[in-house]
C-alpha positions, 0 to 999 in steps of 0.5 A, spaced: 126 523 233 122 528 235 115 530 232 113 535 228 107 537 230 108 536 238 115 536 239 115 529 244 120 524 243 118 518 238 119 511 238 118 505 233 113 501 232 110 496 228 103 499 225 098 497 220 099 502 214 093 505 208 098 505 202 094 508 195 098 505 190 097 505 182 089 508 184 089 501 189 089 503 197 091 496 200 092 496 208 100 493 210 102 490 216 107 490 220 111 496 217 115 499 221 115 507 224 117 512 228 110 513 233 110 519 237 109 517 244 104 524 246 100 526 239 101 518 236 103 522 229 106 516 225 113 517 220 115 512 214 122 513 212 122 513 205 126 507 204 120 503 208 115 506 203 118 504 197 119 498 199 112 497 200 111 499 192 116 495 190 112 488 194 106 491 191 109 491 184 111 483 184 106 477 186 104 478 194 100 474 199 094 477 200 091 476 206 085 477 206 080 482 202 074 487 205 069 492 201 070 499 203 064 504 201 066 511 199 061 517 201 061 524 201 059 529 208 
């Protein structure tokens, strides 16, 4: 695949990924993507996307929770 933004080759990868999902933001592991070798843009085929929201819609391990504080600049 080529990036969009810089036109280098990708190649994929597992990555940490921030999901906003039902007004929750959860952090998902080893979620597959295609990373730009160059810029290290990230792209998530749609079918790994959804995937991610059908886990969260069903029990799921949590691995671990963190306090997040949210300001304004």
């Amino acid at each position: 695949m080529i990036c969009e933004f810089c036109g280098s080759e990708t190649f994929e990868k597992k990555v940490k990924r921030l999901h906003w999902y039902n007004k929750k933001l959860y952090i998902v592991e080893n979620v597959p993507a295609q990373v730009c070798a160059e810029c290290g843009e990230r792209y998530f085929h749609a079918q790994v996307l959804d995937e991610i929201d059908r886990m969260l819609d069903e029990d799921h391990e949590v691995m671990e929770r963190i306090e997040v504080e949210v300001v304004a600049l």
